[in-house]
Each structure stands twice: as structure tokens, then as C-alpha cells.
N, C-alpha and C positions, 0 to 999 in steps of 0.2 A: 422170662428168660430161661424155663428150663432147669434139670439138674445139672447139666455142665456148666451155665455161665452162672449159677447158685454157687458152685462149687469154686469154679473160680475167682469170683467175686467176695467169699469168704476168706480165700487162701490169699486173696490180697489187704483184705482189712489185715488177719493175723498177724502176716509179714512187713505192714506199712508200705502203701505205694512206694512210696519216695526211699525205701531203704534197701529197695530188691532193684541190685545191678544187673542179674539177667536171670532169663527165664529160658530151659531148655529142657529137651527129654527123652529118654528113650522108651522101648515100648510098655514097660510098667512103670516108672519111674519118672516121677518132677524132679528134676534137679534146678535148687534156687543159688548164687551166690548174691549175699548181701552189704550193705555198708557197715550195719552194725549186727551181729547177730544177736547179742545182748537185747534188743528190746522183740523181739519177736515172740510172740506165745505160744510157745509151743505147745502149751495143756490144750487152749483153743484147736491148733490144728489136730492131734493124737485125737481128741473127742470127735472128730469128724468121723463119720462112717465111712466116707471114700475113702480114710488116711489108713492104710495095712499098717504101717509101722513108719518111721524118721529115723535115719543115717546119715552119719558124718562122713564123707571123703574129702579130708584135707578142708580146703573152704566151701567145698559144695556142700547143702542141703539137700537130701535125699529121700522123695515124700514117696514112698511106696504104693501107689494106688491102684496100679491093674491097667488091662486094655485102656482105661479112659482118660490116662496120661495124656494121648498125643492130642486130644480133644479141648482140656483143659489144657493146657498151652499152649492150642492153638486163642482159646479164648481170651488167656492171660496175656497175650503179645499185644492181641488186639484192647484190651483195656487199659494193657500199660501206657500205651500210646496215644490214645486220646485225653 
């Protein structure tokens, strides 16, 4: 699968399928909101080499990663869903 569906594939273990209400993005930025943010690891994701930095806007999570945002979201819609 690649470093994009690796990457997304990770960013979904970290987050817990079942706990990420949605997934969206602009062109450097994952934006997640979740059910609970409490159980999510954020060490895990920050240790990513794709992850630039993690910001809070209100409920949104804000995974700073670069052009390869729109890629890894599109990957992550697609995982979510199956």
C-alpha cells in the first residue's frame, strides 16, 4: 500500500477507527473531529515523520503534514468506510 495508505493506515490505528467522526482537509492540514479525544495517542501520531506539528481548533484536530494532506484523506475516507 505505499507511504500514503501506511500513513493513513497509522493515523487511523492512533485515532481508533470507531472514535473519528470525520475526516477532512485542507491543503496541508488533516483536520480530525472525534468521539472521544481522550483516548487517542497523540505521542504515536507527533512520532510520525509525516506529522509537522498537532493543533487544536475548538473540536477539530489539526495534524500539520504538508502537500500530502489531500492524499491521505482521500485514503482515510476510503478506509473509513470499508
Amino acid at each position: 500500500m505505499g507511504e500514503i495508505g501506511s500513513a493513513a493506515e497509522k493515523i487511523i490505528g492512533c485515532c481508533v477507527k470507531e472514535n473519528i467522526e470525520k475526516v477532512y482537509c485542507c491543503i496541508t492540514r488533516l483536520r480530525l473531529r472525534f468521539k472521544d479525544k481522550d483516548i487517542v495517542d497523540y505521542d504515536a501520531l507527533e512520532a510520525m515523520d509525516l506529522v509537522k506539528g498537532i493543533f487544536w481548533y475548538g473540536d477539530e484536530c489539526q495534524l500539520v503534514i504538508g502537500l500530502e494532506a489531500m492524499a491521505i484523506n482521500e485514503t482515510m475516507q476510503y478506509l473509513l468506510s470499508v
